[in-house]
C-alpha positions in Angstrom: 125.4 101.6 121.7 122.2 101.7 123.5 119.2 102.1 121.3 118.2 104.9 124.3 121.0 107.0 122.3 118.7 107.7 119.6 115.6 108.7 121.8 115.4 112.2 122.7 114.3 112.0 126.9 111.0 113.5 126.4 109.9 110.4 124.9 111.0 108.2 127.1 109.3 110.1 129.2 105.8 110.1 127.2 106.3 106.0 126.7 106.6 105.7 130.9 103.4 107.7 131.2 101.6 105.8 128.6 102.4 102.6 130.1 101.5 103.4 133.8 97.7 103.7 133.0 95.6 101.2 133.3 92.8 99.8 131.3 94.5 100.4 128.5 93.6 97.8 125.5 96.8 95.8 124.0 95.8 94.3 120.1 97.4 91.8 118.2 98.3 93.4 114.7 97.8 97.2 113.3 95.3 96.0 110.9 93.1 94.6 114.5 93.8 97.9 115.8 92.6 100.1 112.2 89.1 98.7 112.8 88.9 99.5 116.1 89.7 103.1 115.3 88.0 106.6 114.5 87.1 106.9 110.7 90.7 105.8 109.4 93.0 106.6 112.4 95.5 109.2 111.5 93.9 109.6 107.4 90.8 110.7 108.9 89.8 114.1 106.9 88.8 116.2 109.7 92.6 115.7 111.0 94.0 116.6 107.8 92.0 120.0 107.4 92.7 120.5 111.0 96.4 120.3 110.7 96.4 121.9 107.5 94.3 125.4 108.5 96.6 125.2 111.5 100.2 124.7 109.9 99.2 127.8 107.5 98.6 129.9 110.7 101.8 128.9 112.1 103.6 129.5 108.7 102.5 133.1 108.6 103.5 133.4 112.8 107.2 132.0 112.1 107.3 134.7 109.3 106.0 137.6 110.9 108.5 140.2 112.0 109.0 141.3 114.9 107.3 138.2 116.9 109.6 135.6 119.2 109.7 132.2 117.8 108.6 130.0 121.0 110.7 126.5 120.2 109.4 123.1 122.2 112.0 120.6 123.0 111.0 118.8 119.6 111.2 121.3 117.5 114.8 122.4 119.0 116.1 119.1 118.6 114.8 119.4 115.4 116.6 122.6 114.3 119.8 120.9 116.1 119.7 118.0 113.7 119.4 120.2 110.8 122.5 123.1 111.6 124.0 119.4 112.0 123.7 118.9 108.6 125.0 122.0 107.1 127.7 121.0 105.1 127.2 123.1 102.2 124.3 126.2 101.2 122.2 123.6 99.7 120.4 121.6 102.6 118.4 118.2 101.0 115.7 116.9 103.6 113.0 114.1 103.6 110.8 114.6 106.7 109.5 110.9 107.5 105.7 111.8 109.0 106.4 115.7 108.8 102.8 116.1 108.4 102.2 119.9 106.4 105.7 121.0 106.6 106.0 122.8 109.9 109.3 121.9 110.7 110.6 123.2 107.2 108.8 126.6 108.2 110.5 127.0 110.9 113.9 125.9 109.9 113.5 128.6 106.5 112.5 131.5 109.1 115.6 130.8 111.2 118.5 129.9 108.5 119.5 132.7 106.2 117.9 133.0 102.7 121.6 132.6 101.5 121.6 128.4 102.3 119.0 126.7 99.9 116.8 123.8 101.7 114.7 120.8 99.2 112.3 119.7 102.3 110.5 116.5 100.8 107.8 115.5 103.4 106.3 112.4 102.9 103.0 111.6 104.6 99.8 109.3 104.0 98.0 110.3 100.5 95.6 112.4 101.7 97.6 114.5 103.8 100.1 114.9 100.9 98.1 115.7 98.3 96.3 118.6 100.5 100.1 119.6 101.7 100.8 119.5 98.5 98.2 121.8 96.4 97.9 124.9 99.5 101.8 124.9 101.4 104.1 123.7 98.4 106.7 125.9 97.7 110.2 125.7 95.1 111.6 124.3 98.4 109.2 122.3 100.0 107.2 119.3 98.8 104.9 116.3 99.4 105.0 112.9 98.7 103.0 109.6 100.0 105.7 107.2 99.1 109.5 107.3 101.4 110.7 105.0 98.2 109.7 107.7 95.5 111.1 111.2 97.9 114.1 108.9 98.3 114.7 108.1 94.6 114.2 112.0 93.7 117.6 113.2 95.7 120.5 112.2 94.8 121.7 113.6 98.4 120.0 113.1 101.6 121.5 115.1 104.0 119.1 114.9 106.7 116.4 112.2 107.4 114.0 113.8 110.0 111.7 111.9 111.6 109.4 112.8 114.6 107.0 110.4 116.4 106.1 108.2 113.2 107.4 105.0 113.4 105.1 104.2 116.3 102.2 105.3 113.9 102.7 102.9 111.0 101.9 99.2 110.0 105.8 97.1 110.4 107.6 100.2 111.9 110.8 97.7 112.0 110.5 97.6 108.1 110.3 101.2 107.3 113.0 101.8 110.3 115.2 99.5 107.9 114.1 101.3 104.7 115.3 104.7 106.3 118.8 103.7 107.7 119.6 102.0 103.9 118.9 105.6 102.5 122.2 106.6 103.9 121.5 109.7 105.1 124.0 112.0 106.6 122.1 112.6 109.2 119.2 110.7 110.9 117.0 112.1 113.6 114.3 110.2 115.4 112.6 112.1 117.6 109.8 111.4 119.9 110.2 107.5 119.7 108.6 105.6 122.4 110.1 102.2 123.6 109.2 98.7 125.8 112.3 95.9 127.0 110.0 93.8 125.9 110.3 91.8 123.0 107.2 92.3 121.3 105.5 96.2 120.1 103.1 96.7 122.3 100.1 98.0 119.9 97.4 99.9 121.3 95.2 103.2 120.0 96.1 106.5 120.9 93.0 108.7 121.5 93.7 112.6 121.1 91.0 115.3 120.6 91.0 117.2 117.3 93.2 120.2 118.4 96.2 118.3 119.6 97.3 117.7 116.1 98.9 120.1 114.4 101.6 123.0 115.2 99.6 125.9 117.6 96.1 126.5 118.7 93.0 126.0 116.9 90.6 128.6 116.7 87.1 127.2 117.5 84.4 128.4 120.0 84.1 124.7 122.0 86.7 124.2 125.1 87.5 120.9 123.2 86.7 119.5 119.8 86.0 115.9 118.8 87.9 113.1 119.9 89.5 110.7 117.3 91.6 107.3 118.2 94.7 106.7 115.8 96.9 102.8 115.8 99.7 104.0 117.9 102.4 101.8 119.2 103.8 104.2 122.0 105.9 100.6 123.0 108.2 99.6 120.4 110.4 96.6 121.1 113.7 98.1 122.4 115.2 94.6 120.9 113.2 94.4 118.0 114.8 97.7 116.9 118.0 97.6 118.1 118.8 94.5 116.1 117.6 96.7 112.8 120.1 99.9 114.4 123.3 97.4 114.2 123.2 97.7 110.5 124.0 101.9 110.8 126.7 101.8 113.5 129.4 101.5 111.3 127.8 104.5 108.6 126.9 106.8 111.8 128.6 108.3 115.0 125.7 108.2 117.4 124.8 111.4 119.0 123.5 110.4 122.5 121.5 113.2 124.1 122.3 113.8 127.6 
């Protein structure tokens, strides 16, 4: 098992483009690279109402009749993982990092009302609790704490998780936390990794509109410009020693 066999190509992909820039600062520990960044990084409030006005545009695009539904590579490994899963008409799902639920949008507009989903998504507090009071539904939910979404089910039948672990504080330790839910599935998407033995910690600087599902409407060709802690090198060894602990609860699917 190759710990490549969990990382969709795009990302590998993403982490070679990162790392061929130059002048690109390297810090020491997340908490180094937090102060260094935009208003709180990725619990900044300007991103949460951004990707909130945005993800209830694209839940009212997936749901209107008559219109295509454009898939990215992410999203259609995404839906891959979760027809995966289907093992009864009840579908239970904790979405690691699933920011305001898009990905439970568009898996509800493409399965049949006849197979039930629980989408948990658990994201920082901020972005939860806003989540929570405007897109909550009887399926879909918001939590700030992995522990808590995985206490409340019984049955985790997919695990879904989609560039995050490069975005949090000891992404070794959550990685652990979410192989010992025991899942029936596990996806991690969009994972960027380094040989080398050590994360390589830097910040990610994106402008406003990037985050979030679709477009933003706004008259300005580009909007502000925030930096978030991102770790788009995650030790490939570091990891690796944590993934030996699932190879004997998962078959590996290894994307081509």
């Amino acid at each position: 098992m190759r710990i490549r066999d969990f990382v969709p190509p795009i990302a590998m992909t993403v982490g070679r483009k990162l790392f061929s820039r130059s002048g690109r600062k390297q810090y020491a520990t997340y908490g180094e690279t937090l102060a260094n960044c935009t208003e709180r990084g990725y619990e900044n409030v300007d991103i949460v109402n951004v990707v909130l006005k945005k993800t209830t545009q694209y839940r009212d695009s997936v749901f209107h009749k008559g219109e295509p539904l454009h898939l990215s590579t992410t999203s259609a490994y995404s839906l891959c993982s979760l027809l995966a899963s289907i093992e009864s008409r009840e579908i239970n799902v904790i979405d690691f990092g699933g920011a305001c639920g898009a990905h439970y949008f568009l898996a509800r507009a493409v399965l049949s009302s006849s197979c039930k989903l629980r989408w948990l998504v658990v994201e920082t507090p901020e972005m939860a609790q806003r989540a929570q009071a405007v897109l909550s539904t009887d399926e879909l939910s918001f939590l700030s704490n992995l522990s808590d979404a995985a206490d409340s089910m019984k049955r985790i039948d997919l695990l879904h998780t989609s560039g995050t672990l490069q975005c949090v504080n000891n992404p070794c330790e959550y990685l652990s936390t979410l192989v010992s839910m025991r899942a029936s599935h596990i996806l991690f998407n969009r994972l960027g990794l380094t040989n080398g033995s050590h994360d390589v910690i830097t910040i990610h600087e994106s402008w406003l509109s990037w985050n979030g599902p679709g477009a933003i409407l706004t008259r300005r060709r580009r909007s502000s410009q925030f930096g978030q802690v991102c770790s788009p090198g995650l030790s490939r060894p570091r990891l690796k020693a944590v993934l030996q602990t699932c190879v004997l609860a998962y078959e590996v699917a290894r994307y081509a």
